[in-house]
C-alpha positions as CSV (number, residue, x, y, z in Angstrom):
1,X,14.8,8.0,-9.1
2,X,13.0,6.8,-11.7
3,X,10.5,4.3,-9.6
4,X,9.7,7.6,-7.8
5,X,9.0,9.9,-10.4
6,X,6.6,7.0,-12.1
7,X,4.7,6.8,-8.6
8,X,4.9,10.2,-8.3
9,X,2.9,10.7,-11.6
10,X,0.5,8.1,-10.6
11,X,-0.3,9.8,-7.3
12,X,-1.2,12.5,-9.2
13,X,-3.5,10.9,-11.2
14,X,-5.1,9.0,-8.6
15,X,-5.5,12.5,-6.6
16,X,-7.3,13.6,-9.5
17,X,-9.9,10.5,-9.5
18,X,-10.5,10.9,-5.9
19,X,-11.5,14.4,-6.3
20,X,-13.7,13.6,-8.5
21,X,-15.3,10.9,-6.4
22,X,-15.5,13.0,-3.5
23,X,-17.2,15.4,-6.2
24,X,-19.4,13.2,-7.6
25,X,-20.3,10.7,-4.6
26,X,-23.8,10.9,-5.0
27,X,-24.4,9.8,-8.4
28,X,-22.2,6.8,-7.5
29,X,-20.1,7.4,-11.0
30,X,-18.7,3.9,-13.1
31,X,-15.0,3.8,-13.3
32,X,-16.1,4.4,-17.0
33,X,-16.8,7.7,-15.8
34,X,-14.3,8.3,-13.3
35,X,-11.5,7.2,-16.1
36,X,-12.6,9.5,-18.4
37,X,-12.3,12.1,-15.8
38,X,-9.0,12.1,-15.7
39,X,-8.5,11.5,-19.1
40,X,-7.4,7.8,-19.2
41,X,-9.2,4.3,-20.3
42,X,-11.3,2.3,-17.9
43,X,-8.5,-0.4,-18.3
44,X,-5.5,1.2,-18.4
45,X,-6.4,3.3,-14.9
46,X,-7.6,0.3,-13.5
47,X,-4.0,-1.4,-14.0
48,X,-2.5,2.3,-13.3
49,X,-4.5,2.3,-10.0
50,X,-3.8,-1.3,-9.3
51,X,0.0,-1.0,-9.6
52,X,0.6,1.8,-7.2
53,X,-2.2,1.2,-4.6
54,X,-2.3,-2.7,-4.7
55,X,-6.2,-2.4,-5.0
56,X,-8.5,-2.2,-7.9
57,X,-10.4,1.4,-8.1
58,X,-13.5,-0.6,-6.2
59,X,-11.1,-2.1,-3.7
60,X,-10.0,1.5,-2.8
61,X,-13.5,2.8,-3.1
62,X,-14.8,0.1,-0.6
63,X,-11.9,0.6,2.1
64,X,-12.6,4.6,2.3
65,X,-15.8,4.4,3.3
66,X,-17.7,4.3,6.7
67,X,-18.4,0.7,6.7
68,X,-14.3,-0.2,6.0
69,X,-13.4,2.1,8.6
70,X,-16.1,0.8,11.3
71,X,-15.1,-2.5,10.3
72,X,-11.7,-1.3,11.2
73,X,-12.3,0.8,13.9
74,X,-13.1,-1.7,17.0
75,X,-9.6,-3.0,16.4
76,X,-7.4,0.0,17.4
77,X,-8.6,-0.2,20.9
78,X,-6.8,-3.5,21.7
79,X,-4.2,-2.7,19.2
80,X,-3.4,0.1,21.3
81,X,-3.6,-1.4,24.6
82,X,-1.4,-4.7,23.1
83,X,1.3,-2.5,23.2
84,X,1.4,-1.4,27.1
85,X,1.7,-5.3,27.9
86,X,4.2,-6.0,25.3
87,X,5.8,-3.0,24.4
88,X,7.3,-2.2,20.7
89,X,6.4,-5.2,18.8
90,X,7.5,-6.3,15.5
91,X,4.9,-4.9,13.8
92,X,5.6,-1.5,15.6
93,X,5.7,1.9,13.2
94,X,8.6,2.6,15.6
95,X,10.4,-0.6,15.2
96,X,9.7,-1.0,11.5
97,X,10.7,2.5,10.6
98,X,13.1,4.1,13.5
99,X,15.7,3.5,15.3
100,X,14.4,6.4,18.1
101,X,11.9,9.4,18.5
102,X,14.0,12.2,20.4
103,X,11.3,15.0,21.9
104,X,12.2,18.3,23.2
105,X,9.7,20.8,24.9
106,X,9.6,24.1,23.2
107,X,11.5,25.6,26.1
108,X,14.2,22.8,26.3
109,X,14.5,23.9,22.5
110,X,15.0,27.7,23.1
111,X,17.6,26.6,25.6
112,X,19.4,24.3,23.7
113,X,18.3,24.9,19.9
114,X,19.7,28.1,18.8
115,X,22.5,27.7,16.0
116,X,21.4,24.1,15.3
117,X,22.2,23.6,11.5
118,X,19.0,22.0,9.7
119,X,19.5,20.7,6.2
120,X,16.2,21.2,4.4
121,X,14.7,20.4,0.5
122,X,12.0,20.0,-1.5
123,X,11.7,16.8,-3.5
124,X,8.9,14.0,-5.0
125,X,7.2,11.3,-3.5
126,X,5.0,8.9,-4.3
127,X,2.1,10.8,-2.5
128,X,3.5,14.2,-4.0
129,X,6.3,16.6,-3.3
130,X,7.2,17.0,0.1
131,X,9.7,19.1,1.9
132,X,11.9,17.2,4.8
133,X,14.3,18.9,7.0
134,X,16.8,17.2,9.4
135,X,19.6,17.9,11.5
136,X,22.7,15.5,12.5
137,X,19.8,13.9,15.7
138,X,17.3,12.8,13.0
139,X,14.7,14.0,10.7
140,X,12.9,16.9,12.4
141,X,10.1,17.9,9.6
142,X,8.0,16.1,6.6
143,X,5.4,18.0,4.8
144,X,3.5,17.4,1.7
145,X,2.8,20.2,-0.9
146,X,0.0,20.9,-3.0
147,X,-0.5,24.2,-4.4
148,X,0.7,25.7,-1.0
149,X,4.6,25.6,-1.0
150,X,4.9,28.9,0.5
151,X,2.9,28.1,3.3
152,X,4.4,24.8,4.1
153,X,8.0,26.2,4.6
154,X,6.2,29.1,6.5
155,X,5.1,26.6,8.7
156,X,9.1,25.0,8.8
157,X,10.5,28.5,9.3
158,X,8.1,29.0,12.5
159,X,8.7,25.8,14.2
160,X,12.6,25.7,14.5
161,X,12.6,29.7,14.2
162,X,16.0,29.4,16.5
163,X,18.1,27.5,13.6
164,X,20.3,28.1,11.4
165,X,18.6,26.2,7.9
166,X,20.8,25.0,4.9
167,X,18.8,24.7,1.7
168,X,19.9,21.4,-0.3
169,X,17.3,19.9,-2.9
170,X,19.5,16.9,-3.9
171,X,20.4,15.7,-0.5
172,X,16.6,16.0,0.5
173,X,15.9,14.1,-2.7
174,X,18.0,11.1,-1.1
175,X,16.5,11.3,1.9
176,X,12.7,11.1,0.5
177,X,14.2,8.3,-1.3
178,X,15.9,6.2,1.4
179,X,12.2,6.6,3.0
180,X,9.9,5.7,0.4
181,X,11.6,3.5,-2.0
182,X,14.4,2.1,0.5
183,X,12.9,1.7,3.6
184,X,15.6,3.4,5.6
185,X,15.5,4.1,9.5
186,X,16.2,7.3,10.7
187,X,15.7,8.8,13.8
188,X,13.4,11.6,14.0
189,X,13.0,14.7,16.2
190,X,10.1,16.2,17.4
191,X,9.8,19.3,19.0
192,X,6.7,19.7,21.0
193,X,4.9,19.4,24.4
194,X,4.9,16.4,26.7
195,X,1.4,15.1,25.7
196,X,2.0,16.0,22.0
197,X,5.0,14.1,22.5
198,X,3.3,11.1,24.3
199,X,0.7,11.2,21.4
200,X,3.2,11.1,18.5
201,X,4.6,8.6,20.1
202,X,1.0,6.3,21.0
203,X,0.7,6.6,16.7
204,X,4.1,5.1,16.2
205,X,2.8,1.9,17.5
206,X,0.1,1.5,15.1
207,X,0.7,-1.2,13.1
208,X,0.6,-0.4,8.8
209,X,-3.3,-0.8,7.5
210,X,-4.7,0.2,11.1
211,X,-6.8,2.9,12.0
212,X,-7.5,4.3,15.6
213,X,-9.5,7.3,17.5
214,X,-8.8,10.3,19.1
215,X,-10.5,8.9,22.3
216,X,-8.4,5.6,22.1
217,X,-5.4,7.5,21.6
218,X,-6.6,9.6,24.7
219,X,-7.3,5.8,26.3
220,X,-3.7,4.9,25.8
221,X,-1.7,7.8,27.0
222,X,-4.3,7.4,30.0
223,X,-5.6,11.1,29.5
224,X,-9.1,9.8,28.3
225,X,-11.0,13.3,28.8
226,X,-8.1,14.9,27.0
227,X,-9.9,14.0,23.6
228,X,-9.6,17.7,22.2
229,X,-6.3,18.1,23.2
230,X,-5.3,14.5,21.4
231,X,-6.8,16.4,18.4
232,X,-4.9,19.4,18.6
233,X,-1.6,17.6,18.9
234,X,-2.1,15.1,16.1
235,X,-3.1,18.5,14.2
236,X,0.0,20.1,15.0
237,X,2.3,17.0,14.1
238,X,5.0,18.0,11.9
239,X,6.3,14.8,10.5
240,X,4.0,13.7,8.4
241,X,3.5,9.7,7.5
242,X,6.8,8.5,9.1
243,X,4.6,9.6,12.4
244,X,1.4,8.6,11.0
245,X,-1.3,10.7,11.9
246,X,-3.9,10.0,9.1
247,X,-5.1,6.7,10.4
248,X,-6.8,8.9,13.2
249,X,-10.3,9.1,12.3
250,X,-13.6,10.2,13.7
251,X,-15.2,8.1,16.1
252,X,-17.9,7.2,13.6
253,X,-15.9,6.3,10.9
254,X,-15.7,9.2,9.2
255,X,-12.1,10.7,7.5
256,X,-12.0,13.8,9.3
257,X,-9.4,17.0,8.6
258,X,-5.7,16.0,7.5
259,X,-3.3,18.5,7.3
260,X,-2.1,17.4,4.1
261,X,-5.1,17.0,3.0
262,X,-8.2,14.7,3.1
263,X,-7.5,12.9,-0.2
264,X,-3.8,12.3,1.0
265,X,-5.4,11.1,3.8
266,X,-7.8,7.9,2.2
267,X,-4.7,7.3,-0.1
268,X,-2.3,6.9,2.5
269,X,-4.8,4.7,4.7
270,X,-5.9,2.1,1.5
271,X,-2.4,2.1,0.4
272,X,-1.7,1.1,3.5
273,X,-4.3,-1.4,4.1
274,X,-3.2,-2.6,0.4
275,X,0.3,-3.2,1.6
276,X,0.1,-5.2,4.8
277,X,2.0,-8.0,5.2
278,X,0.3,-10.8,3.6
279,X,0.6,-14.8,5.1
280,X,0.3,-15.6,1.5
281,X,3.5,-15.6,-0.6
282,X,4.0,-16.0,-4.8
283,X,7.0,-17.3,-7.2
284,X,7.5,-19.1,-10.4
285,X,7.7,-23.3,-10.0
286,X,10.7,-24.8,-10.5
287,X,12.3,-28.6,-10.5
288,X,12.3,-28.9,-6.8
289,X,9.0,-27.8,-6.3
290,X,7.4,-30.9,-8.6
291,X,6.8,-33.4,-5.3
292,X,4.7,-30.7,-4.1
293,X,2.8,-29.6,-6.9
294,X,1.8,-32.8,-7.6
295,X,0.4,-33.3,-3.9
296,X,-2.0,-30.5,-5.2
297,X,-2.8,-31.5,-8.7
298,X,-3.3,-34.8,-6.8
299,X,-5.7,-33.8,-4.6
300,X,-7.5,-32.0,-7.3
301,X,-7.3,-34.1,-10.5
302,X,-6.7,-37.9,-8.9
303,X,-7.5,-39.6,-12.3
304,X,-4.2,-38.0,-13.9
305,X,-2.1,-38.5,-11.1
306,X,-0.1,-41.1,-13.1
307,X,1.6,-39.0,-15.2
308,X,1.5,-35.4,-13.7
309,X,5.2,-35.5,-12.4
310,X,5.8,-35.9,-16.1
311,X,3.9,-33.3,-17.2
312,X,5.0,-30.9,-14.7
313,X,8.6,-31.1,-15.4
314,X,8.0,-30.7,-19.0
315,X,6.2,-27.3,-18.4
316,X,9.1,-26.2,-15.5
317,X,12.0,-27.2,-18.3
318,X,10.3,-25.5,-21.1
319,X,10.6,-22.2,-19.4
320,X,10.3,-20.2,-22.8
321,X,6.7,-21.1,-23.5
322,X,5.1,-22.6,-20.1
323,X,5.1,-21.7,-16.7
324,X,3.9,-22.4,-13.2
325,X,2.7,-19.9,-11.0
326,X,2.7,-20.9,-7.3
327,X,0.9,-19.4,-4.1
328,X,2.8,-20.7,-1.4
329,X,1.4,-20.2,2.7
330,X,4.7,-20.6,4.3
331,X,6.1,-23.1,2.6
332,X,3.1,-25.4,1.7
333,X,2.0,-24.9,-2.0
334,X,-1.5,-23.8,-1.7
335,X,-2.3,-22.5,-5.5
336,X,-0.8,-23.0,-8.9
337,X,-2.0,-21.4,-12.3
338,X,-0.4,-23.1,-15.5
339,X,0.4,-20.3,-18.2
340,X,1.5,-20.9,-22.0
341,X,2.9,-17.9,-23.6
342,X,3.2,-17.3,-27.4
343,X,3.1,-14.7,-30.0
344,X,-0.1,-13.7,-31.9
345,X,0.1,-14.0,-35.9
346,X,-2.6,-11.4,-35.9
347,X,-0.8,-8.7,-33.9
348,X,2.7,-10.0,-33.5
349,X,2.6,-9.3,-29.9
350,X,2.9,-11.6,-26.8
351,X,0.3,-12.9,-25.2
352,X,-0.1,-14.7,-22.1
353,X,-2.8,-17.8,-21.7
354,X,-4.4,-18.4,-18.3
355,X,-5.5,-22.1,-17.5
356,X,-7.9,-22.1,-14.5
357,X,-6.5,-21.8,-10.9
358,X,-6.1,-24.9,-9.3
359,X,-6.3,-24.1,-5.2
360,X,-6.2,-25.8,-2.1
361,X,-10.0,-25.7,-0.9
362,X,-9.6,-25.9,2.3
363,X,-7.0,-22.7,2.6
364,X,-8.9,-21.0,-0.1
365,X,-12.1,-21.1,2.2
366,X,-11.0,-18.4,4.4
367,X,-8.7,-16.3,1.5
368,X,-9.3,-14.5,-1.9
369,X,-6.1,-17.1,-2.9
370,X,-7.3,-17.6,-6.9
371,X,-8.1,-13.4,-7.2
372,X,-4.5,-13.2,-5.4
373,X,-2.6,-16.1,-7.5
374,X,-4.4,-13.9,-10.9
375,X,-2.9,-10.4,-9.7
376,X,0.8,-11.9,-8.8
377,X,0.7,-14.0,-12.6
378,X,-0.8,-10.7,-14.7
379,X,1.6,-8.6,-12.9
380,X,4.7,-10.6,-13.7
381,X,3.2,-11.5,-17.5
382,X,3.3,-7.7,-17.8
383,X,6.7,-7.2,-17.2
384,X,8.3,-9.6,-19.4
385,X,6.2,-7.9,-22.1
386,X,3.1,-9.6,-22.8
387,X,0.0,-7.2,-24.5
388,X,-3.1,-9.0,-23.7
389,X,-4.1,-12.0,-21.1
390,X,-6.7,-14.7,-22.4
391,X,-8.2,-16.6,-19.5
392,X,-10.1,-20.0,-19.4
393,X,-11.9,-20.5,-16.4
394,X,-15.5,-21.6,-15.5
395,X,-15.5,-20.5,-12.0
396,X,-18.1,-17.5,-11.5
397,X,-17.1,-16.7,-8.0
398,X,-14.3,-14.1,-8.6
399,X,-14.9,-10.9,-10.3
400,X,-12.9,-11.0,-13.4
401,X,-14.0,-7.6,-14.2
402,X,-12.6,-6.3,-11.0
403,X,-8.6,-7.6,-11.9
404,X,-8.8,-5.8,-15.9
405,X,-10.3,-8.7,-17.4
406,X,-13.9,-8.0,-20.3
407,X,-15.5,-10.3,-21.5
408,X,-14.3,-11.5,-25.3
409,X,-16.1,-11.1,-28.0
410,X,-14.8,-13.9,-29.5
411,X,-16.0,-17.0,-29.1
412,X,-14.2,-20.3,-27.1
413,X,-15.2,-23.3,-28.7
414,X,-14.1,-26.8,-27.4
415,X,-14.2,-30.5,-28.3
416,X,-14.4,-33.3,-25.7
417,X,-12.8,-36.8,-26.6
């Protein structure tokens, strides 16, 4: 519970920053100015920020806007169409998330649907409270709230008007939780028309950090000139982000109207983005990994090579003070950042020193691997406590300023023997 109450509050904020961007787009505010906004430093938001969408604040602002999602755009076509010659594929909303999608028509529902028991509750998220219903067939309503609670369960009431509802906060509670933090499958149950049906059902295939079209969506459930009526059922979807119908946008790129809001909307679609599986994976060296770290450092600093093996295992065994960060594609080592770790006689608190990423050029080429490597190391520095991050690095390429990082005002002086 308390993982979700922490990204709950941090939702919250970045709502707030959003607004205010949305607000303020033309002047093209600083995150100076949007952190002040909503009352926070420029660093602290931009680790806040960073921590619960996985981007910095210029990241996010970058993937909401026309150019990201034109970028973007041309993809969902042949995303879409992928999935008539191969069906559900592992990358599937449908087979990542559920085990099924149940559909009944509105008049299969007044048939059948009368004196169904549905559990509902309202609880947090970490894109804001919600309320979810669900019967013993699956969940059968997600809705976010804002300041229109009242209208939200109106909107519950009217859609399974035949049931009999059970009102139970804590049980929802689990449920948001088995979603959001846990990953859990459930079924889900949709009452609706065929086409809504088939078009809930096209958006279950998109694959997490992909955006589509109404008219590809109307392309896929071959209905092309049904473009309006594509609309009107991704409007009237009641499950909202386990059937994921904010990463419809306009044809042109632009966010269009989300039920849940248009905020919610560039949130959930950077988040998203943010959080696709990456081919790049991170962990802390240890003994075993010396042969291959040394390939690296080989590759990179051949007149040491004598004695890094040494040097190595001296930094992996004196795991109090030193360690070795590793990027790993698969399960080559492609990156490694050296970090010392002491406390400062100044402040008395811990403090974490960066040595320059060493990477493998030729996979680096094609990936931001040293930016990546940096977020992964000051992530995990953070957790076991450390207050401040001093980095030593000549390269000019990667925008420090981006990951947290100012520049010091004191001086680094070095001697050369």
């Amino acid at each position: 519970m308390r993982e979700m109450e922490v990204l709950h509050t941090n939702y919250q904020l970045i709502e707030k920053a959003i607004k205010y961007i949305d607000a303020h787009f033309k002047e093209q505010p600083s995150i100076d100015v949007i952190a002040s906004s909503i009352g926070m430093s420029k660093y602290h938001f931009i680790r806040v920020f960073k921590e619960y969408v996985g981007v910095t604040p210029k990241q996010f602002l970058h993937s909401v806007t026309l150019n990201y999602a034109k970028e973007h755009i041309k993809e969902s076509k042949s995303i879409l169409d992928s999935t008539l010659d191969i069906g559900l594929s592992s990358v599937s909303r449908l087979h990542e998330l559920f085990v099924n999608l149940i559909g009944v028509t509105p008049k299969e529902w007044r048939e059948k649907g009368r004196d169904v028991i549905i559990t509902y509750g309202f609880g947090i998220t970490p894109f804001g409270e919600a309320l979810i219903a669900y019967t013993d067939k699956g969940i059968c309503y997600l809705g976010f709230i804002d300041q229109n609670k009242e209208a939200i369960f109106t909107r519950f009431k009217e859609l399974w008007e035949n049931a009999n509802l059970v009102h139970d906060d804590l049980k929802a509670q689990t449920y948001l939780e088995n979603i959001f933090i846990n990953n859990k499958k459930y079924n889900l149950l949709v009452k609706g028309t065929n086409l809504q049906i088939n078009v809930w059902k096209a958006l279950l295939n998109l694959p997490n950090g992909a955006v589509t079209t109404y008219q590809d969506v109307a392309n896929f459930i071959e209905q092309p000139n049904a473009v309006r009526a594509v609309a009107s059922a991704i409007g009237k979807n009641h499950i909202g982000y386990l059937i994921p119908c904010h990463r419809v946008i306009a044809k042109s790129g632009a966010m269009s109207g989300y039920s849940w809001g248009i905020e919610r909307k560039k949130i959930l679609i950077a988040y998203e983005s943010a959080h696709k599986p990456s081919p790049t994976t991170f962990k802390i060296a240890t003994q075993e990994d010396i042969p291959d770290i040394c390939q690296l450092l080989h590759a990179t600093f051949p007149k040491s090579a004598h004695n890094q093996a040494k040097i190595v295992s001296e930094m992996i065994h004196n795991a109090t003070t030193h360690s070795l960060f590793l990027a790993l594609n698969e399960t080559k080592i492609v990156g490694v950042l050296p970090v010392l770790t002491n406390v400062s006689v100044a402040s008395g608190e811990k403090v974490a020193l960066f040595e320059a990423v060493i990477v493998d050029e030729a996979y680096a080429k094609e990936h931001t691997l040293e930016k990546e490597l940096l977020e992964y190391t000051i992530t995990s520095c953070t957790k076991v406590g450390c207050k401040r991050v001093i980095l030593l690095s000549e390269n000019t390429s990667i925008p420090y300023e981006e990951l947290g990082f100012e520049k010091s005002n004191r001086g680094l002086f070095r001697i050369q023997f």
